[in-house]
N, C-alpha and C positions, 0 to 999 in steps of 0.2 A: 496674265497679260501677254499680248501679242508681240512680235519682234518691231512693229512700229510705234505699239504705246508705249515700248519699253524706251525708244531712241527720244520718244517726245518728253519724257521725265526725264531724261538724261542729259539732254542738254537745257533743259527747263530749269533743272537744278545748278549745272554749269552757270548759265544767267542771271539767276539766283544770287548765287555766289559773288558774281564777276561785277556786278552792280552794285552791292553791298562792303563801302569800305569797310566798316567793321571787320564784316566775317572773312574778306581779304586779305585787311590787316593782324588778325587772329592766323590763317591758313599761314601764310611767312612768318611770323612769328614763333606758333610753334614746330613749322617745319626747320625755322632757324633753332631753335631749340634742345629741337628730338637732333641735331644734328652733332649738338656741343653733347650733350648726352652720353652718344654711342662713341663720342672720340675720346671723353675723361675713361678711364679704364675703371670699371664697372659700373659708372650709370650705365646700366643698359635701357634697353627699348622697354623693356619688361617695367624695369623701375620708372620710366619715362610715362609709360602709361597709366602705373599705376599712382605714382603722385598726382598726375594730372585730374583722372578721375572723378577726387574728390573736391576739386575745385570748379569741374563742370555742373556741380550739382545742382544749383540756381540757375543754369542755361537751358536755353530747349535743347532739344534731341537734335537739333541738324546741326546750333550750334558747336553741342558738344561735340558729335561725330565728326565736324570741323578739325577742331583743336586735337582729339584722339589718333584721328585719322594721320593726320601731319605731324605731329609728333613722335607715330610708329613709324612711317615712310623714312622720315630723317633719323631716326636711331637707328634704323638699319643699315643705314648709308654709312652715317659717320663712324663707323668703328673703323669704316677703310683710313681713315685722316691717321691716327695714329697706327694701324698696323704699316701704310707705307711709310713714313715720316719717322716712325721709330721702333719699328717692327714689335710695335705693343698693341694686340689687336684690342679696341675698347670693346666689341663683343666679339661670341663666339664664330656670330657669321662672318666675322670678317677675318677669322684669323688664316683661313685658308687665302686671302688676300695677300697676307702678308708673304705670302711665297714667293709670287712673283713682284709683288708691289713694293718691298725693299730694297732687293735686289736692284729694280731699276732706279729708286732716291739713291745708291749708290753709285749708281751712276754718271749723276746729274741728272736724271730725267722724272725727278719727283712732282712735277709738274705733270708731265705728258702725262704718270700712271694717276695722279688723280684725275683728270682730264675725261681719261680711260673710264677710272672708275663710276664718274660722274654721270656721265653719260651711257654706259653700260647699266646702272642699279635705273638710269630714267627708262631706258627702255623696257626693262623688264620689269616695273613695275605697270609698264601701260600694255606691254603685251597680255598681263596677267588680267588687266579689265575686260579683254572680249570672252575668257573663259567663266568670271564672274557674271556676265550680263547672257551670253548665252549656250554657255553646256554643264549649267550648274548640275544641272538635272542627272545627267552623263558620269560628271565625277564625284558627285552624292552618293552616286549606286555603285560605282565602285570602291568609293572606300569605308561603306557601310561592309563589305566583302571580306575586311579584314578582322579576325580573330587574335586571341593573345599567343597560340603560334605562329601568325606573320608578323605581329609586333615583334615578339622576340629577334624574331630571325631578321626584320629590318633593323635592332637594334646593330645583332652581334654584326651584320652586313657593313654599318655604318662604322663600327670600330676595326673590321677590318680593312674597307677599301683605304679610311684617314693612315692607319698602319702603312698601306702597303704603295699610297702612294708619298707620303712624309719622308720615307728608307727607300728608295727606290733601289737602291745597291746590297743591304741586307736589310729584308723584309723583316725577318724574324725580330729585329730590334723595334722593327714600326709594332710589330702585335705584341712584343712582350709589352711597352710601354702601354698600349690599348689594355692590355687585363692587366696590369697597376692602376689604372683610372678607374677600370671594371670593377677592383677590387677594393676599392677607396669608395666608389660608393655602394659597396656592400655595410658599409658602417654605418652601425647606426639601431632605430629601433626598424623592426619588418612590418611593411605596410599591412601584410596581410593575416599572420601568429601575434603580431603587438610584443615581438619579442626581442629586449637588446641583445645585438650582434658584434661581435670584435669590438665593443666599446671599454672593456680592461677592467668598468665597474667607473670610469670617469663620465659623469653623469653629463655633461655639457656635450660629447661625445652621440647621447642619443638621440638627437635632434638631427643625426648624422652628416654628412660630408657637404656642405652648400659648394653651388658653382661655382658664385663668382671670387669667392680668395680664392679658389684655386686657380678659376682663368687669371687672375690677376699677379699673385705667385708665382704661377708656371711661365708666366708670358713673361714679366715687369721685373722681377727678380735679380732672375739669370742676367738679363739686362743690365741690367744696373750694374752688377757686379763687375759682368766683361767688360763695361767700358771703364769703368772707376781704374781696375782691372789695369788694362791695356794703353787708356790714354787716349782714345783714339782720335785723330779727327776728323770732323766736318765731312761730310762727304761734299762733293763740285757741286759749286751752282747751279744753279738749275733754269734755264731758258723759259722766259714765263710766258712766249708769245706762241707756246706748244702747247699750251694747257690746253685749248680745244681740239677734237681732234678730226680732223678734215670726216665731210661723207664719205670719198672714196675708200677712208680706210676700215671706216664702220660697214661700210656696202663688200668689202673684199670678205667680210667674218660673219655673214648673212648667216652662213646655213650654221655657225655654234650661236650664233643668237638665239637660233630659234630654236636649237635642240639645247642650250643650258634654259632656255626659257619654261622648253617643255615638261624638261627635267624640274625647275623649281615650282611649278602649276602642281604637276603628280605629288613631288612630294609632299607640298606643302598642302595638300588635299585631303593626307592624311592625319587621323586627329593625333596628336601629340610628339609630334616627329620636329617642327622648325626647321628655322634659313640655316643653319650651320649643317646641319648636312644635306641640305642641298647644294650647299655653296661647293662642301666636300667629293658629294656624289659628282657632282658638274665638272669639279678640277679634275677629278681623276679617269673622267670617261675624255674627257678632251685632251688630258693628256696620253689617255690609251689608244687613241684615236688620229695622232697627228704624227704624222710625217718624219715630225722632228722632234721626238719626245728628251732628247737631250738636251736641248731650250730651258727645259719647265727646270727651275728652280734657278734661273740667271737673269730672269727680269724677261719670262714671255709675256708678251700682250697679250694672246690669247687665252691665258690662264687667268688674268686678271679680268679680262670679259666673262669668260666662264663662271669665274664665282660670284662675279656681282651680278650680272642678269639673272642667277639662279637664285639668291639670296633674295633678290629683289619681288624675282615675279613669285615668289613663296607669299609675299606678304599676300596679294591674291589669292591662291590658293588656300590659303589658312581660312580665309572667307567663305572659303564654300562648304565646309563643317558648318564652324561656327554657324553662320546663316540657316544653313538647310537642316540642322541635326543640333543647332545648341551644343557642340562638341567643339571646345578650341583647337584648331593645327598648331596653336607654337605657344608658346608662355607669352608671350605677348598680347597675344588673339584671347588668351586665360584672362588677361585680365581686361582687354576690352567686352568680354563677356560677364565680367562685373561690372562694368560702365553701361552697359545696355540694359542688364536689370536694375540698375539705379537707377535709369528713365525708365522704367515701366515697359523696355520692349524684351518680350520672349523668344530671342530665336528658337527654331526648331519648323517642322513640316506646316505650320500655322501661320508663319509669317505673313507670310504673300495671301493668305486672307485676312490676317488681322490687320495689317499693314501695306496694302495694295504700291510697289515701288519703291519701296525700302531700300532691296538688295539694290537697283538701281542706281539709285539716288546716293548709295554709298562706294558704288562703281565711280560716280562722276565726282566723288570727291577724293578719291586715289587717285584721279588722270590729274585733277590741278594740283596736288599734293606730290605728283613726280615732278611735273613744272616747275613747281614754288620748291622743291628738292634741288634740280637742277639750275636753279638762278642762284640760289643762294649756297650751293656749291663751287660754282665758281666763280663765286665774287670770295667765297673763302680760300679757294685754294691758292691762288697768288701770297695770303698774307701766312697760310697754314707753312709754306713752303718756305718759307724765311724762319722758322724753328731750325732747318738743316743748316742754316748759317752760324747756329750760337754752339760753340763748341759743344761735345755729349756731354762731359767731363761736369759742364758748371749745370747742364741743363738737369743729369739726372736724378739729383738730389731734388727738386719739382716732380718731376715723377714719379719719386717716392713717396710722397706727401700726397699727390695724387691717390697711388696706389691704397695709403693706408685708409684716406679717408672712402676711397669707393668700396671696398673690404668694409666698414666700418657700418657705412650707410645702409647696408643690408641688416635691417633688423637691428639696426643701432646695438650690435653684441661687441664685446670685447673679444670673444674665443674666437671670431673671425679674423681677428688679427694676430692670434697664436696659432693659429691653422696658414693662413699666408704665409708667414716667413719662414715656418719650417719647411713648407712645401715649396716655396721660392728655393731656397739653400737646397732640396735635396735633387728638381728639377736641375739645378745648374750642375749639379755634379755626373747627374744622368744627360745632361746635352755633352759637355765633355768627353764623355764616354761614347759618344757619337749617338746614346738613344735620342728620338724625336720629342718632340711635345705636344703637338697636335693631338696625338694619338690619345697621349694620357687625359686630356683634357674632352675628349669626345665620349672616352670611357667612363668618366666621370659622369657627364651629361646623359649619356645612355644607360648607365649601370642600372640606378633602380627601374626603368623599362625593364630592359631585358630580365633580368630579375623575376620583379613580380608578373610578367606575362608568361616566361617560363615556367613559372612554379601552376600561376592561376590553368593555363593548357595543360598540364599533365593533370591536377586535379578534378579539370572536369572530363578527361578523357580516362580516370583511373589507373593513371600511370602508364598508359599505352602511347605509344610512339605513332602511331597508326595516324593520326589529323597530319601529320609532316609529313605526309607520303600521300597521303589520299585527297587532300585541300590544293587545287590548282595553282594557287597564287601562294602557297608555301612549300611546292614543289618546282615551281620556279626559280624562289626565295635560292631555296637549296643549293640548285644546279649551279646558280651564279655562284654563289660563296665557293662551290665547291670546284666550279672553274680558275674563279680568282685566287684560291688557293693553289691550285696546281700551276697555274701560269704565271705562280711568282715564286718557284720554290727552285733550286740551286739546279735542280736535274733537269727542270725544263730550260733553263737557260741555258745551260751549257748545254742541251740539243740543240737549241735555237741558234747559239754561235757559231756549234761545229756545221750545220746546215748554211749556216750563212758564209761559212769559210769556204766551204765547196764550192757555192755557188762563183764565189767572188775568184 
């Protein structure tokens, strides 16, 4: 298809849409939905999809694309609702939110950062549709490029930057927490020997380490604890006539729009990577990048732009696998990849002749699915923002009940709730101790990547080290990690001070 039949399906199907109260009424609905989702602490986007699914199964295909589609857009979103409002991210992508997006409901300004966020994940989910409609092509072929030596090494990358920017003062504390996550989800049975690992011979154990009690544990826990804890109250009111947040001030942050954008397009283009480290990669280059890096962890806006625009325009980019290659970019895209072969459609290089406009037609239903994201965003954030009025104290016993049952709801297991609370109790004793939690939790997420790409690259290389050094984009890989680690380590910083003392 040509770049004019492509615009004429695409707003074809817009009209389509916009005509038809039903599938209108469906798009808000479960865009209100995927929203409540990603804010309960572990429905995530993933589980949003995948319940939905099998209720689309009597609908047609544009239908259901409908209701899938807006359902991932707004699970993505709403994890920001609880990561600013009670620094409990309901997903992963959002937990690099919670960096900045607490800090400022601390403030009083829990309004303005969902405001922020709001309109930050709208943008970048609609930036991400000009890449979906026109250079699929482009970033098909380059992340067909990658091997299980650039997995790996995007894995260990991902566990290091969440490290190194989580500790910004002792780094070493952000990576030891990063390989405790690493090494938690070494448990279990090996994807690729079928052999149980540090399971003790506890047989519920080989199913190994799931993500979300831990996100849930790690985040909601510690939580609970300190405020039960400390007593604490209410953080200020919060001004609700800030919620939106002027052009000017979105037009002053043009150029990290469009570089956390570009950032979450790349990432999310690669098959199995997801919004949480784009969200991560996005914070920590913006905040490697600005002026005034001593902002970021006291309530910067720009940090809060950074991870939602990136978390956001991933949802696109996860598309352009998925579509082009039948390969999902995020666990969410995994299981809208079950939803599409439930209707009978095949991604991969045949689409676009089995199905002439498809990838299109699914383009224009992420642009009203950012819309129908952002209307009903802030119609919620006014009443989201009245949670910070009811003391923590009576609030976090709900939280808890939350916690236990979104632990639960994965695989309806009981061991998921003996996995949470011990790893709730041992994170708080590790954030007291000044370690991070971000870190452990991405470790976790990435572990078996890194893992099984590492082992599968030496296998078919016969133990030679030679693909790390001789593969372009794993010699890149390299340089970076290998920069980022020198340019966070004690030596270089006290060069960087004493240089900076001279000058001053």
């Amino acid at each position: 298809m040509n770049i004019l039949n492509q615009f004429s399906v695409f707003f074809t199907q817009i009209g389509s849409i916009l005509t038809s109260p039903g599938q209108l009424l469906l798009l808000f609905g479960c865009t209100f939905m995927g929203i409540i989702f990603g804010a309960l602490p572990g429905l995530t986007a993933t589980l949003g999809v995948a319940l939905l699914t099998t209720l689309t199964y009597g609908m047609s295909l544009n239908v259901a694309m409908v209701a899938l589609m807006a359902i991932y857009v707004g699970a993505v979103y709403g994890g920001s609702f609880s990561a600013i409002t009670l620094n409990i991210p309901g997903t992963a992508a959002s937990a690099a939110t919670a960096m900045e997006g607490y800090p400022m409901a601390k403030k009083g300004l829990a309004g303005k950062a969902l405001g922020l966020t709001t309109t930050a994940s709208a943008i970048g989910t609609v930036f991400s549709i000009l890449f979906v409609v026109v250079f699929i092509p482009l970033i098909s072929e380059l992340a067909l490029q990658f091997t299980s030596v650039e997995y790996f090494l995007l894995a260990f990358f991902g566990i290091q930057i969440s490290g190194s920017i989580s500790c910004p003062d002792t780094v070493q504390k952000g990576w030891l927490a990063g390989f405790f996550g690493l090494f938690l989800a070494m448990v279990g049975t090996d994807s690729l020997q079928v052999y149980p690992r540090f399971t003790l011979g506890y047989y519920p154990l080989e199913g190994g380490i799931e993500v979300v009690p831990v996100l849930i544990g790690a985040f909601g826990i510690p939580q609970i604890i300190q405020v039960l804890k400390e007593q604490q109250a209410p953080p200020k009111a919060t001004k609700l006539d800030k919620i939106i947040p002027s052009w000017k001030s979105i037009g002053k942050r043009l150029g990290h729009i469009v570089r956390s954008a570009l950032i979450g397009v790349g990432i999310g283009s690669v098959p199995g990577i997801g919004e949480d480290i784009a969200a991560w990669v996005s914070y920590g280059t913006a905040k490697g990048t600005s002026k005034h890096p001593e902002e970021y962890g006291t309530g910067c806006e720009e940090g809060i732009i950074a991870t939602e625009v990136a978390n956001n325009a991933c949802i696109g980019g996860a598309m352009i696998p998925l579509l082009s290659m039948g390969i999902p970019g995020s666990p969410p895209a995994a299981m809208l990849l079950g939803a599409l072969l439930l209707h009978g459609v095949s991604p991969g290089p045949m689409l676009q002749i089995d199905r002439p406009g498809f990838i299109t037609e699914v383009a224009a239903i992420l642009l009203l699915a950012s819309f129908a994201m952002w209307f009903c965003g802030i119609f919620l954030a006014p009443r989201v923002v009245k949670i910070l009025q009811v003391p923590p104290a009576l609030f976090m016993p709900v939280v808890g009940i939350l916690c236990i049952i979104g632990s639960y709801a994965l695989g309806l297991k009981i061991f998921n709730l003996y996995l949470m609370i011990p790893m709730g109790v041992i994170t708080y004793y590790l954030v007291k101790y000044g370690f991070p939690v971000p870190p452990l939790v991405i470790g976790v997420i990435l572990g078996k990547m890194a893992d099984a790409n590492l082992r599968r690259g030496l296998m078919v290389s016969e133990g030679s080290l030679k693909p790390f050094f001789t593969r372009p984009v794993a010699l890149i890989l390299i340089i970076v990690i290998f920069v980022t680690f020198i340019t966070n380590t004690s030596m270089y910083q006290n060069f960087k001070a004493r240089r900076k003392a001279k000058k001053a």
